[in-house]
N, C-alpha and C positions, 0 to 999 in steps of 0.2 A: 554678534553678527549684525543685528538690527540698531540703527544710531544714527546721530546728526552728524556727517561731515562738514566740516568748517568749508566754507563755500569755496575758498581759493581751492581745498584738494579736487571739489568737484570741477572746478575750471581748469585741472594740469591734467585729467585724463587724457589719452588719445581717442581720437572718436575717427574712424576711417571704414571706406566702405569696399575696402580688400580687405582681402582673407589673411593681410602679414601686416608688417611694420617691418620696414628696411631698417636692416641692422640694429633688429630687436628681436629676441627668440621670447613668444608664448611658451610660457610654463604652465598655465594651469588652464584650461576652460572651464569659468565657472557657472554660467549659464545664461541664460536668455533674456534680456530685457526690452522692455518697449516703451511708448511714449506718443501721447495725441495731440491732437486741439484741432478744434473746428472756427471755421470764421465763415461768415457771408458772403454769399456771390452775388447779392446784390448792390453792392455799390459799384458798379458799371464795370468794364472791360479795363478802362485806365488803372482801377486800382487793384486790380487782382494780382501782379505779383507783389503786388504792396505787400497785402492781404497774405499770399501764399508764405512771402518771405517771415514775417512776425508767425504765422502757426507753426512753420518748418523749426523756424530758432526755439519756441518753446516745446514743441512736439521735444526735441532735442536734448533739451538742458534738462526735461522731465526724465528722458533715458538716462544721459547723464549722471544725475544725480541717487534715481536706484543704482546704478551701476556700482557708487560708490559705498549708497547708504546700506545696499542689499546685498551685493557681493564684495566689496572693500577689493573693485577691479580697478587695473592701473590703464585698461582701456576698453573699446569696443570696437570689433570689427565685424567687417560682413555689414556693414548698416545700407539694409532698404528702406524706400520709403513708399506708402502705397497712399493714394488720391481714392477718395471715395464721396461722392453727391448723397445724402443722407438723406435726402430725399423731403425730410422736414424743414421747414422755410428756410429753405434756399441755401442749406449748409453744407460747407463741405468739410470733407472729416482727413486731418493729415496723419499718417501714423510713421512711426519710424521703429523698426528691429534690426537690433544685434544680439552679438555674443560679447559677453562679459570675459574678459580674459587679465590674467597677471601677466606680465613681462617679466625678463631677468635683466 
């Protein structure tokens, strides 16, 4: 169950943030995965979606990648993402959950 997916599998997942995929039926929920990264709010106002966008992509590719490495899922759906100030120097913490799910 546990293993290294060769990186292209983990890049054909579907990663979506409804609860379906058009014209794809869920066969199996396999369970819950998640994914973070924190970056700094202190480099001024201009770069913060800079900032947001690179934690949001890795917060992602971390779900992603258990998705496949931990449930051998062919996607995720249901994906939130929740913002959180850390409160320690100046960090902010990006996290992202979904549901691990097989397709037919």
């Amino acid at each position: 169950m546990f293993g290294n997916k060769k990186s292209e599998e983990v890049k054909s997942i579907i990663v979506t943030t409804t609860d379906y995929i058009v014209n794809r039926e869920i066969t199996n929920y396999l369970g819950v995965v998640s994914g973070s990264e924190a970056y700094k709010a202190v480099d001024g106002i201009h770069n913060q979606d800079v900032n947001f966008d690179e934690a949001y992509q890795k917060a992602v590719s971390r779900a992603m990648r258990r998705a496949v490495n931990n449930f051998n899922a062919d996607a995720i759906v249901g994906l939130t993402t929740t913002i959180t100030h850390t409160g320690v120097l100046q960090e902010v913490l990006v996290t992202v959950q979904g549901t691990c799910v097989s397709l037919n």
